[in-house]
C-alpha positions in Angstrom: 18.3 15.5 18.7 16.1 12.7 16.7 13.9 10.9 18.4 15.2 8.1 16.3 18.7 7.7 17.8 19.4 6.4 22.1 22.1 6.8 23.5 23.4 3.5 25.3 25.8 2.9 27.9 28.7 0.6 26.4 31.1 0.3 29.6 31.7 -2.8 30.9 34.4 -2.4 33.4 33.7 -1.1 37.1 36.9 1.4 36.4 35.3 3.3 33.8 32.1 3.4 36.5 34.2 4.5 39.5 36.0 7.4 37.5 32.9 8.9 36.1 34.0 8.2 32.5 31.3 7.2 30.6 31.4 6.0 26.9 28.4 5.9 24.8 27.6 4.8 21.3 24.9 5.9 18.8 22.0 3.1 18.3 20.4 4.2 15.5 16.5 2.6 15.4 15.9 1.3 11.9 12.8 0.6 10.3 11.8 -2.6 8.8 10.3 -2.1 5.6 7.6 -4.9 3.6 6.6 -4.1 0.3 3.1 -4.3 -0.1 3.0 -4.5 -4.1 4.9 -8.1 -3.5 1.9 -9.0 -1.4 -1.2 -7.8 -3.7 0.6 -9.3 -6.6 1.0 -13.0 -4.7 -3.2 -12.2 -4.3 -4.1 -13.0 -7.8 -5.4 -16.4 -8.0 -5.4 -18.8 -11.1 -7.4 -22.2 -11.5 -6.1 -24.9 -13.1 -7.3 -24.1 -16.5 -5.8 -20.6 -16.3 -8.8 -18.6 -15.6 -8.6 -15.9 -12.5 -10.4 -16.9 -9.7 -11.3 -15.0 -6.9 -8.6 -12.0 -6.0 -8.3 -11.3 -2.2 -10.0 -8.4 -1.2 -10.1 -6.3 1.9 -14.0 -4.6 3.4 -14.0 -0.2 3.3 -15.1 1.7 6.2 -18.4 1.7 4.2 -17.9 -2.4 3.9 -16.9 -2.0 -0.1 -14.5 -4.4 -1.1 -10.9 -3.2 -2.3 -8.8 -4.9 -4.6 -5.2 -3.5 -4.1 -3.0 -3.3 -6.7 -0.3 -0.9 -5.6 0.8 0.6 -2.6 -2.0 2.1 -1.0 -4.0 2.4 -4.1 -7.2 0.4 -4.3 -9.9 -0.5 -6.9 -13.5 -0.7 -5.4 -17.3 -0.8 -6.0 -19.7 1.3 -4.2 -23.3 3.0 -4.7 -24.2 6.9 -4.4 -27.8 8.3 -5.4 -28.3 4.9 -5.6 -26.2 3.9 -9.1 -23.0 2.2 -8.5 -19.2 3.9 -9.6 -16.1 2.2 -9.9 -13.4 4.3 -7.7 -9.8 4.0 -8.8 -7.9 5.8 -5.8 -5.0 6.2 -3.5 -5.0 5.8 0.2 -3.3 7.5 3.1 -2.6 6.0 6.4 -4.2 7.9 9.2 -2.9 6.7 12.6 -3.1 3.2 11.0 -6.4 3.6 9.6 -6.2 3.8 5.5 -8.3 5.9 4.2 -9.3 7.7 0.6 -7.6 10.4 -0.4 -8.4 13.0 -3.2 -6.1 11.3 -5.9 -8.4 9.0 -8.1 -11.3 9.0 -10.3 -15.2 7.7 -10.2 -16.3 5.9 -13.0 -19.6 5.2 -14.5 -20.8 2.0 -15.5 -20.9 3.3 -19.3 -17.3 5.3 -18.2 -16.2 2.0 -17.0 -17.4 -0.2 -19.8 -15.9 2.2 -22.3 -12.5 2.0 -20.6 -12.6 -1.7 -20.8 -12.6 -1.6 -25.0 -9.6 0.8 -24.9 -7.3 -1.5 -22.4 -6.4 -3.6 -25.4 -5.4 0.0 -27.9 -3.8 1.3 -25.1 -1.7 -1.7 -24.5 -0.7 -1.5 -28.3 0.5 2.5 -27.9 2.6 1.3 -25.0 4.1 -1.5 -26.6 5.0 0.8 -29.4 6.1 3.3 -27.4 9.2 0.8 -26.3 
């Protein structure tokens, strides 16, 4: 049987007690669910003049910062060999600890700088593409 559904007692009478007739009905444990892509996109701040400030962030094991903007999938800056990558990648939750997983990509800083001059093309294809 699931470990999701007890079984609970229901009789209330002292009858039902004394003749060994026992009723029971099915609680079934339901689990509450918050959608965490409502809460990254409340993160984005703007000033009054309609720039972005600062976007709420969250420290890495390694003490990176990651900017979430999906469930479990994080944007973040960190260093190897000494020259800095932009990681795009989805988490897992191990035993309430999130950590990487192999889904994503490492950018370069010329990578990432070339990626930022195709945002605007790419956001024309997909608007065509509609």
């Amino acid at each position: 049987m699931p470990k999701s559904k007890e079984f609970i007692d229901s009789s209330d009478s002292a009858s039902d007690q004394e003749s060994g007739a026992v009723s029971t009905t099915k609680k079934t444990k339901t689990k509450e669910t918050t959608s965490k892509d409502d809460s990254a996109n409340k993160r984005l701040k703007t000033s009054n003049d309609g720039a972005q400030a600062e976007v709420a962030s969250k420290r890495g094991a390694n003490g990176e910062r990651l900017y979430e903007f999906g469930k479990l999938r994080y944007v973040s800056v960190s260093e190897f060999r000494g020259k800095p990558y932009i990681n795009i990648r989805e988490y897992y939750d191990d035993k309430g600890v999130e950590k990487p997983g192999k889904k994503g990509i490492s950018l370069t800083m010329d990578q990432w700088e070339t990626l930022k001059t195709l945002i605007s093309q790419v956001d024309k294809d997909l608007k065509q593409s509609k």
